[in-house]
C-alpha positions as CSV (number, residue, x, y, z in Angstrom):
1,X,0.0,0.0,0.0
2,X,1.3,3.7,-1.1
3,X,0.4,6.8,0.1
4,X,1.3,10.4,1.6
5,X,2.1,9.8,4.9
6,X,0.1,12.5,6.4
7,X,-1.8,10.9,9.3
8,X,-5.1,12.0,10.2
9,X,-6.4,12.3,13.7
10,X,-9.7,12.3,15.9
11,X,-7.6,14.4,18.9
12,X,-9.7,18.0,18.8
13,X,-6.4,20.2,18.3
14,X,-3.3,19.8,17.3
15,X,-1.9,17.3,19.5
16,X,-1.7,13.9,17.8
17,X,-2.2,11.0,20.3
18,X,-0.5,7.6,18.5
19,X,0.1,5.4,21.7
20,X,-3.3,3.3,22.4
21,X,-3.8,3.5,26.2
22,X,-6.4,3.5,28.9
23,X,-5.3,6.6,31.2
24,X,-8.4,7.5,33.2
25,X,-7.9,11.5,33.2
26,X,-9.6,11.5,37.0
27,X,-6.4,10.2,38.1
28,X,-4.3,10.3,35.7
29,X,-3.3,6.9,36.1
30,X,-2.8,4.5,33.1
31,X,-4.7,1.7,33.5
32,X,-3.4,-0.3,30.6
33,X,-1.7,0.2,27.0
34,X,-2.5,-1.8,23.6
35,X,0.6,-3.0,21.2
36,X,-0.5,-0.7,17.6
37,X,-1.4,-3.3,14.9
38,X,1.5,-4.6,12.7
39,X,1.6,-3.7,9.1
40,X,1.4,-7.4,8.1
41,X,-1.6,-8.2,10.6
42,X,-3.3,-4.8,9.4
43,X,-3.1,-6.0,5.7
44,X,-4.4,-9.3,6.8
45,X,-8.0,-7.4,8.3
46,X,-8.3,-6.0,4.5
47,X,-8.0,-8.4,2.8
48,X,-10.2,-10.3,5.3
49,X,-12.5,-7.3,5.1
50,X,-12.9,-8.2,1.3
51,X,-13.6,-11.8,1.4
52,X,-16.2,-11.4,4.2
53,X,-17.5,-8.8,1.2
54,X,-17.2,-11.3,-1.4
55,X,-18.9,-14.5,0.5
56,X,-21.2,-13.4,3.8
57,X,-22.2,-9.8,2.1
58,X,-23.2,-11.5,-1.3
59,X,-25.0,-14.6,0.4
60,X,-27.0,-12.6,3.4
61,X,-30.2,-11.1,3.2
62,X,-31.1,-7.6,4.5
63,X,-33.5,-9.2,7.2
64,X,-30.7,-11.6,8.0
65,X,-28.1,-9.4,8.6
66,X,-30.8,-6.8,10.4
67,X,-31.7,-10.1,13.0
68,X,-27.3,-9.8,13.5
69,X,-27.7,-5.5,14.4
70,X,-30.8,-6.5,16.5
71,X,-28.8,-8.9,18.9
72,X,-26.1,-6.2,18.6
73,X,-28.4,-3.8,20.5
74,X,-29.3,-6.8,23.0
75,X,-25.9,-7.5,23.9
76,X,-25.3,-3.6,24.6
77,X,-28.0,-3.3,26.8
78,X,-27.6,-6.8,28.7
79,X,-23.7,-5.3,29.1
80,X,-24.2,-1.6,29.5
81,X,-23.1,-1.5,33.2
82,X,-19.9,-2.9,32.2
83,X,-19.3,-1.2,29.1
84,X,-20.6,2.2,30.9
85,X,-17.5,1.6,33.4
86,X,-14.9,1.4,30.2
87,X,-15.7,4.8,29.1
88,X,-15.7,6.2,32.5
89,X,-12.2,5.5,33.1
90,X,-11.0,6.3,29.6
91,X,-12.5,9.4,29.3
92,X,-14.3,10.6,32.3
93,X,-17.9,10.4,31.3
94,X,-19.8,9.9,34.6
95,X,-21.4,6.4,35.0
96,X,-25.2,7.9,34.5
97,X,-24.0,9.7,31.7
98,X,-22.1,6.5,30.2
99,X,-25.1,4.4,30.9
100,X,-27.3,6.2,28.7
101,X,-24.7,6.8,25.7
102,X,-24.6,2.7,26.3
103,X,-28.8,2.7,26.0
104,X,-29.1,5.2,22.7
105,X,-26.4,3.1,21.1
106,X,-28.6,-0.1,21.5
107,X,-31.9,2.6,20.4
108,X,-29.9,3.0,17.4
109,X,-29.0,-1.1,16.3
110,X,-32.4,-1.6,16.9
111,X,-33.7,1.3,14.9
112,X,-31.5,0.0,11.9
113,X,-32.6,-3.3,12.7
114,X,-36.3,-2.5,12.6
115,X,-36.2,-0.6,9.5
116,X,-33.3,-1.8,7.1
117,X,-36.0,-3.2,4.4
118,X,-37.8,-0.3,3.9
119,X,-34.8,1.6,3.8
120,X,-32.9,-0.9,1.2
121,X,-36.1,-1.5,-0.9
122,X,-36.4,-1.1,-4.8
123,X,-37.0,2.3,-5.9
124,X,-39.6,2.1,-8.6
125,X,-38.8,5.0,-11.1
126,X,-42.2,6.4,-13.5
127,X,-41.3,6.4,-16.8
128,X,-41.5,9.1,-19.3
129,X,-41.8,7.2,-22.1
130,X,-40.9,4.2,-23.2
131,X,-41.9,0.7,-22.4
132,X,-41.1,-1.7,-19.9
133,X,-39.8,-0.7,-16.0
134,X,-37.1,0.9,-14.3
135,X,-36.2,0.6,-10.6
136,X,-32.7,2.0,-8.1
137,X,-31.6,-1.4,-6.3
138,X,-29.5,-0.1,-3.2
139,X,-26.3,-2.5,-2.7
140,X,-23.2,-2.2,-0.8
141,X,-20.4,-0.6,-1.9
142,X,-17.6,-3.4,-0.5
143,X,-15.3,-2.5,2.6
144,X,-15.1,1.1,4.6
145,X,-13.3,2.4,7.3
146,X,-14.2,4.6,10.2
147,X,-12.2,6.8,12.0
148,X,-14.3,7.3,14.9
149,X,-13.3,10.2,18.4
150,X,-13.2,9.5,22.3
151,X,-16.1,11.9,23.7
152,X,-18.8,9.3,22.2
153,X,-16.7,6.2,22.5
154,X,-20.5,3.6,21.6
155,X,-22.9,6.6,20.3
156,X,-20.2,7.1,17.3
157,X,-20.0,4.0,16.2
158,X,-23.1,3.0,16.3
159,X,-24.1,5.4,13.9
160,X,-21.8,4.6,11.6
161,X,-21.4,0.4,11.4
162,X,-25.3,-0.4,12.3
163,X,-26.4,0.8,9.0
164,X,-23.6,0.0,6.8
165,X,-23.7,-3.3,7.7
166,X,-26.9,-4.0,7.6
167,X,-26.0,-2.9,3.5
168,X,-23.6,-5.1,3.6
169,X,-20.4,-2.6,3.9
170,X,-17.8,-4.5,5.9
171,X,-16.3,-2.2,8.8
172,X,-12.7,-1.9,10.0
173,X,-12.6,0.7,12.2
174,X,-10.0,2.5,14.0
175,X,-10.9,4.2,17.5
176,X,-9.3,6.9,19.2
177,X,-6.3,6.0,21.0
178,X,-7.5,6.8,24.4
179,X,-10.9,4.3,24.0
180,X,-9.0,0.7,23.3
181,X,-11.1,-0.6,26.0
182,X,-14.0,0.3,24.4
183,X,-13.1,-0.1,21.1
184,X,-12.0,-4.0,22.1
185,X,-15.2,-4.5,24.0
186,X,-17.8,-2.9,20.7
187,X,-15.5,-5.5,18.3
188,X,-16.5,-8.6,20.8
189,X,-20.5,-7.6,20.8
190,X,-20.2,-7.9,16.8
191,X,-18.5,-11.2,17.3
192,X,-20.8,-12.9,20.2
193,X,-23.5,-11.4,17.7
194,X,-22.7,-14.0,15.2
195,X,-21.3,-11.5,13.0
196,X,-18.0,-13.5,10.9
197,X,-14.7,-12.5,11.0
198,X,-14.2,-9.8,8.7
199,X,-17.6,-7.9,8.9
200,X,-16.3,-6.3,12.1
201,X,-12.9,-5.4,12.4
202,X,-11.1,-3.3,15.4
203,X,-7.6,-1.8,14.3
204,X,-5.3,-0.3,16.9
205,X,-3.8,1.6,13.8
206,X,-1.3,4.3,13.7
207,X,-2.2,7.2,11.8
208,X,0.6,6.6,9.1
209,X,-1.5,3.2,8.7
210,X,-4.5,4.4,8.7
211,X,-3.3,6.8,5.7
212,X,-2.4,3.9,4.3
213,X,-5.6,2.1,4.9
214,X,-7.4,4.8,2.7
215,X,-5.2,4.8,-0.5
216,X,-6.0,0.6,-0.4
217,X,-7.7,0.0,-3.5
218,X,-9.9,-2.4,-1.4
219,X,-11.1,0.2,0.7
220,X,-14.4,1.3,-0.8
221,X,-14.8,5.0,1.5
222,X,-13.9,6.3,5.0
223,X,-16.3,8.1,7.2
224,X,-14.5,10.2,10.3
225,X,-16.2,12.2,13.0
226,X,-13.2,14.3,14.4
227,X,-11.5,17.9,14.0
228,X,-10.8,19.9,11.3
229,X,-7.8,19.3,10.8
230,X,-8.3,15.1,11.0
231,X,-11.2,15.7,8.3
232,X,-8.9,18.2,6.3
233,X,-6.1,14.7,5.8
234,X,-8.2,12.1,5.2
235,X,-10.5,14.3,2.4
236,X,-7.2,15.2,1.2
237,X,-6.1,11.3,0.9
238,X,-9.5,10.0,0.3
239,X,-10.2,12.8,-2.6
240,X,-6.5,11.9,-4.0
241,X,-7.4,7.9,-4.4
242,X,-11.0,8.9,-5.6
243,X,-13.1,7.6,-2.3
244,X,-16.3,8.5,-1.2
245,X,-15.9,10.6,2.6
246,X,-18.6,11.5,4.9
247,X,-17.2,14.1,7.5
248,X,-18.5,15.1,11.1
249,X,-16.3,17.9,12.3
250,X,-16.4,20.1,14.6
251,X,-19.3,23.1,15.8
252,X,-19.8,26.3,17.1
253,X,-23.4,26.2,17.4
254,X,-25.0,29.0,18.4
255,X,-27.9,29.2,21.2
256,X,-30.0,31.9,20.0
257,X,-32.9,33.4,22.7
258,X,-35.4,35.8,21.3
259,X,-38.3,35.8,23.2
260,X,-39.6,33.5,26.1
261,X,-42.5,32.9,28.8
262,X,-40.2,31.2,30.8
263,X,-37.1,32.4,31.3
264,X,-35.9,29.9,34.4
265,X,-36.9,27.0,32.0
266,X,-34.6,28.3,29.0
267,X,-31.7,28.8,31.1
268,X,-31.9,25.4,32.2
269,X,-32.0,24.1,28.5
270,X,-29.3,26.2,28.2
271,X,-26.7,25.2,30.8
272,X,-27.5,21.6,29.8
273,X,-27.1,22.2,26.2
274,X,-23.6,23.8,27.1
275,X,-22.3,21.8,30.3
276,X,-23.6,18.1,28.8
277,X,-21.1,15.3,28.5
278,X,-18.6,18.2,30.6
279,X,-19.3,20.6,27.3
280,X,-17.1,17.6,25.5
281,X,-19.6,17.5,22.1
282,X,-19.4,18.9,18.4
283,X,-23.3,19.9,18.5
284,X,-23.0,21.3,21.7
285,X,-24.4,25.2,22.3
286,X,-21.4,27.0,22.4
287,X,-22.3,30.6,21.8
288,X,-25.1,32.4,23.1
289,X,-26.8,35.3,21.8
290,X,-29.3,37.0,23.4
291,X,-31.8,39.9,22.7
292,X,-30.9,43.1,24.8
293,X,-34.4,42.9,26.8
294,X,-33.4,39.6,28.3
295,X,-29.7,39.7,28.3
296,X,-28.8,41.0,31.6
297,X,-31.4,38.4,33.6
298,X,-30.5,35.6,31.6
299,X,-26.7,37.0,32.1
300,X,-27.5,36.4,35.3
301,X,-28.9,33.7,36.0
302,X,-27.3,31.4,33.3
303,X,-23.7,32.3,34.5
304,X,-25.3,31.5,38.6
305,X,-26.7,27.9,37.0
306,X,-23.1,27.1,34.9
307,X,-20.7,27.9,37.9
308,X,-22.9,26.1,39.9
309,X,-22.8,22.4,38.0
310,X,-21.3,20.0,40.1
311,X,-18.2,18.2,38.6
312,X,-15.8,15.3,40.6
313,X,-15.0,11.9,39.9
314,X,-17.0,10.3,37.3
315,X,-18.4,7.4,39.9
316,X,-19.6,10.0,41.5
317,X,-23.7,9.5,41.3
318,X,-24.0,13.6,42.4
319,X,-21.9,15.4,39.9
320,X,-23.2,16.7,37.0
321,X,-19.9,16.8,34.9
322,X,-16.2,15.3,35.2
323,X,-12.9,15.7,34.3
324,X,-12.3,16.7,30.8
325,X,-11.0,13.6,28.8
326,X,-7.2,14.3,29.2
327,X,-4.7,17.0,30.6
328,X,-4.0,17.7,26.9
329,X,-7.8,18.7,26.4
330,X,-7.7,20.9,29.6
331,X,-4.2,22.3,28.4
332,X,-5.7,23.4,24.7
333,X,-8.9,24.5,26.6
334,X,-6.7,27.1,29.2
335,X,-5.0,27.8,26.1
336,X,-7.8,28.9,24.3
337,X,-9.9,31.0,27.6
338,X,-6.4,32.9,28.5
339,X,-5.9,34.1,24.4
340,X,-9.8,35.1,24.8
341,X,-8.8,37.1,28.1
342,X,-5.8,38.3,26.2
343,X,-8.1,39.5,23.6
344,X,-10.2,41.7,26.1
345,X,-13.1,39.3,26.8
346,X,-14.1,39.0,30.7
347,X,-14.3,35.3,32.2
348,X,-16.6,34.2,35.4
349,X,-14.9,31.0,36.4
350,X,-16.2,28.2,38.7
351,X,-12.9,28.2,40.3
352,X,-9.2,26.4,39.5
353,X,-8.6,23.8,37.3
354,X,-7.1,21.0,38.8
355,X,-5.2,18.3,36.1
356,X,-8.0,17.4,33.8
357,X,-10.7,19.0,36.0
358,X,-11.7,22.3,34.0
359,X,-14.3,24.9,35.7
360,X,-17.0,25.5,34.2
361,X,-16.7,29.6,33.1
362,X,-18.9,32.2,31.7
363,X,-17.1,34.4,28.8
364,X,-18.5,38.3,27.6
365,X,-17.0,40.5,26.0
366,X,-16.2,38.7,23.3
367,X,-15.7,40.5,19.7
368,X,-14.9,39.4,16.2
369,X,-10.8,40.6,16.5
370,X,-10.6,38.2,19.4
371,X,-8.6,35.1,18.6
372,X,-11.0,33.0,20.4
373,X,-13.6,34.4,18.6
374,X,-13.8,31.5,15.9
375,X,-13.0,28.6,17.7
376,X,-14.7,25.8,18.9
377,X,-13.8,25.5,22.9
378,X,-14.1,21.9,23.8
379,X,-14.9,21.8,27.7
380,X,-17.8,23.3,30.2
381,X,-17.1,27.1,28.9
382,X,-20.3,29.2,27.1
383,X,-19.3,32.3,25.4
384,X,-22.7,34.8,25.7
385,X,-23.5,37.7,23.0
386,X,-25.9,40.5,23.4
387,X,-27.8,41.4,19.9
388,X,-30.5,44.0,19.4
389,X,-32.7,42.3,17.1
390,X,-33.8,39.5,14.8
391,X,-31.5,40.2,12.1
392,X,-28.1,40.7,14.2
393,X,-29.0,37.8,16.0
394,X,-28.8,35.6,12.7
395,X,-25.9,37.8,11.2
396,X,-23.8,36.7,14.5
397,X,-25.2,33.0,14.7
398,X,-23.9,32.5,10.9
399,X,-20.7,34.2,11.8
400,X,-18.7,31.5,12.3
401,X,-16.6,28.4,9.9
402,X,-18.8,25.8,11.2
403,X,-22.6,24.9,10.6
404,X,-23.4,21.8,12.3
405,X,-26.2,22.6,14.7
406,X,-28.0,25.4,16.3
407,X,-30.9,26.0,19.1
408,X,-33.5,28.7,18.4
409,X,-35.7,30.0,21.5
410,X,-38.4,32.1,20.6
411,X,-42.2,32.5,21.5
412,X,-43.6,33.4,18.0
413,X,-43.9,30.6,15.7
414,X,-43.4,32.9,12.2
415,X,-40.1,33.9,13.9
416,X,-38.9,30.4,14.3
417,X,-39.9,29.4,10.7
418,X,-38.0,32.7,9.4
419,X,-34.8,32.7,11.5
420,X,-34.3,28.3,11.4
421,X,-34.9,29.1,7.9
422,X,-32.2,31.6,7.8
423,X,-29.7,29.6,9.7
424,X,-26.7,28.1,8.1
425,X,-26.7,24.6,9.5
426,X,-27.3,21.5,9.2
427,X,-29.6,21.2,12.1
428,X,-31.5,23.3,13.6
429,X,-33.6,22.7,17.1
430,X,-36.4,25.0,18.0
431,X,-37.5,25.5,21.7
432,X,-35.7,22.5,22.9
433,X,-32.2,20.8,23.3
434,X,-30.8,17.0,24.2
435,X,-33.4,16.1,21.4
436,X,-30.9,13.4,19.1
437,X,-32.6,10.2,18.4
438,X,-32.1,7.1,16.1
439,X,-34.6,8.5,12.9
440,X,-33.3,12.1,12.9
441,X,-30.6,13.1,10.6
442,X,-26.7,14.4,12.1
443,X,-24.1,16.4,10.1
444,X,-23.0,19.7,9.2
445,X,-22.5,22.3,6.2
446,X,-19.4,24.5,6.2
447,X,-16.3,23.3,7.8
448,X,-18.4,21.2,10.1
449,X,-17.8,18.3,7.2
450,X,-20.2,16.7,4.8
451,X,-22.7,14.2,4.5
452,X,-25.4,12.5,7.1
453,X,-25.6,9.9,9.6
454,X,-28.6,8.5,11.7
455,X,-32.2,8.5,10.3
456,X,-32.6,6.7,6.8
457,X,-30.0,9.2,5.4
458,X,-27.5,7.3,7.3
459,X,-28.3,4.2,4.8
460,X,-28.1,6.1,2.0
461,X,-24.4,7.4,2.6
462,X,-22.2,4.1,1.2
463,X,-24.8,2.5,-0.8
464,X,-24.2,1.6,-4.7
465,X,-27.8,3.5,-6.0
466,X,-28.0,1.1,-9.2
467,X,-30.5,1.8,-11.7
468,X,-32.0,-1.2,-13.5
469,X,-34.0,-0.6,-17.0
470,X,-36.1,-3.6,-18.5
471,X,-37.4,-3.1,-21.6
472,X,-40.7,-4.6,-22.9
């Protein structure tokens, strides 16, 4: 296998984590490393990849392999203590938290499972003219990879690998190096599933390999849910070597607050749609902007409810929100709040970090010369505007290199319908947050990447859409 050497990454930033390893970031203690796949025994998963493509994808039905992604979901929920305890101590997720990331993965097997035959049917296609029929046939492209990021260590996966192989897309897939654990423990469901060897393949690959991986002519397309900058390499690989991508990058969604009967209840909405999974998530609210009339009370009392969110150990059943995922995500993060301070913005702060523990923190004062002002801050920290009207609110909302999601609060129903319209997005959530679920569709415009996962649009992604035409 040949290719540029430039080695994507899922690490939000510019650090580039290569050494698999379990190091809970409550502690700091590394629990246990992983040996990185050898280039012979990586080679040996393709090509395995390709015969499980050639034999079990060709000679499966839909509903069979839909009856394998249905035990998937079983076996997720009849381990999801366990599993809930992996991703605890590799990347801080509190146990409540992890359970229920465990329980929406299994939501989203099942809702593959439950509706892979309406979703692979023949398309019949009304002729113009002409005699006879036409119909699309949906069939599987042949092997993918997926490059898949620690802060959603089941969620990501699940919407990626349920639905393509329930088409019939063999998977190797490559975790982030902090979630071996995990990543060992998803590849062992698939197995005790009755899936064969070869439909579901972990890869403790380097990111040279994974380069590598791409360029293979076996490799039919890569999907990645990362940073920009791990999106930016494997496009560039992928696009080189002619291979279908579907990105999920990064966000900067704004929060946006125009009118409200209930103030108490929108900042509540708000401080979980900032503060959830410890602020650690790519559609999380990041910035919020608020009309003048209720800036100052929901100043207020959003920055009073933020500050207040209880964070400790991730066993803890009280705490709200954990650590960070690692000391290197609290070090970019107290990078990224001191060059916003440097740039004249104010910051209320919960109090002193402490390793990987970051504080959750209010920011103001925040203007477009800041060099915080366009970057996506990865941790418990909500940076709030003040706007005077409709149109400055959606001129500052679409302000920004990203477009993945958005929150709209608003009392009049014409003003929702004109300002989600006007959003540039690729999701947009109206009076409500924590909303995601199996049939909806995720994914971005801008540089928040390309393409869409969950919902039937997540198996239409890798899918050959072949049009048969019988004559008379």
């Amino acid at each position: 296998m040949t290719a540029s050497r430039r080695a994507p990454t899922t690490e939000k930033g510019d650090t580039v984590v290569t050494t698999y390893a379990v190091v809970d970031p409550s502690t700091g203690q590394t629990i246990q490393t992983y040996p990185t796949i050898s280039d012979e025994a990586l080679g040996a998963a393709v090509v395995q990849a390709q015969e499980t493509f050639r034999t079990w994808s060709r000679t499966t039905s839909v509903a069979e392999r839909a009856a394998l992604i249905a035990k998937v979901a079983e076996l997720h929920l009849e381990r999801q203590d366990a599993l809930a305890a992996i991703i605890s101590r590799e990347m801080g997720k509190p146990t409540g938290d992890a359970v229920g990331e465990v329980q929406f993965s299994a939501a989203i097997y099942q809702f593959y499972a439950d509706n892979a035959e309406e979703f692979l049917a023949d398309e019949p296609i009304t002729l113009m003219g002409g005699e006879g029929s036409a119909i699309v046939r949906k069939s599987p492209l042949g092997v993918l990879l997926g490059i898949m990021p620690w802060n959603f260590p089941y969620y990501q996966v699940a919407r990626f690998a349920g639905p393509n192989l329930i088409i019939g897309n063999p998977v190797l897939l490559k975790h982030a190096p902090q979630c071996p654990e995990s990543a060992a423990a998803i590849e062992q469901i698939y197995l005790d599933a009755g899936f064969p060897v070869g439909a579901y393949t972990n890869i403790y690959a380097s990111n040279e390999q994974v380069a590598d991986v791409i360029a293979n002519p076996i490799v039919q397309g890569v999907s990645l849910t990362g940073s920009e900058r791990a999106g930016a390499a494997v496009a560039e690989i992928a696009g080189r070597h002619l291979k279908k991508v579907v990105l999920e990058l990064g966000g900067c969604d704004p929060f946006i607050l125009l009118s409200t009967d209930d103030l108490d209840a929108v900042v509540e909405k708000a401080t979980f749609a900032r503060v959830d999974n410890c602020g650690q998530a790519c559609n999380a609210a990041k910035r919020f902007i608020v009309i003048d009339s209720l800036y100052d009370e929901f100043l207020e009392k959003f920055t009073a409810s933020v500050l207040s969110t209880k964070q400790g150990a991730p066993t803890d059943p009280e705490i709200q929100i954990g650590p960070l995922s690692s000391v290197a995500a609290a070090d970019r993060l107290s990078a990224q709040v001191q060059a916003a301070i440097d740039g004249g913005a104010s910051v209320v702060s919960a109090g002193e970090r402490r390793g990987a523990f970051f504080p959750p923190a209010v920011i103001t004062g925040m203007t477009p010369g800041n060099p915080a002002y366009n970057e996506e801050l990865f941790g418990p920290v909500a940076i709030v505007h003040k706007v005077s009207n409709e149109e400055e609110a959606i001129e500052l909302a679409n302000d920004t290199p990203f477009g993945l999601g958005s929150y709209l609060f608003t009392t009049d129903p014409e003003q929702a319908a004109r300002v989600a319209d006007a959003i540039q997005a690729g999701m947009v959530y109206v009076n409500i947050v924590g909303a995601d679920s199996p049939e909806l569709p995720f994914g971005g415009v801008k540089r928040s990447g390309s393409g869409r996962e969950l919902g039937r649009w997540g198996a239409d992604e890798f899918v050959n859409k072949k049009l048969i035409r019988i004559g008379a």
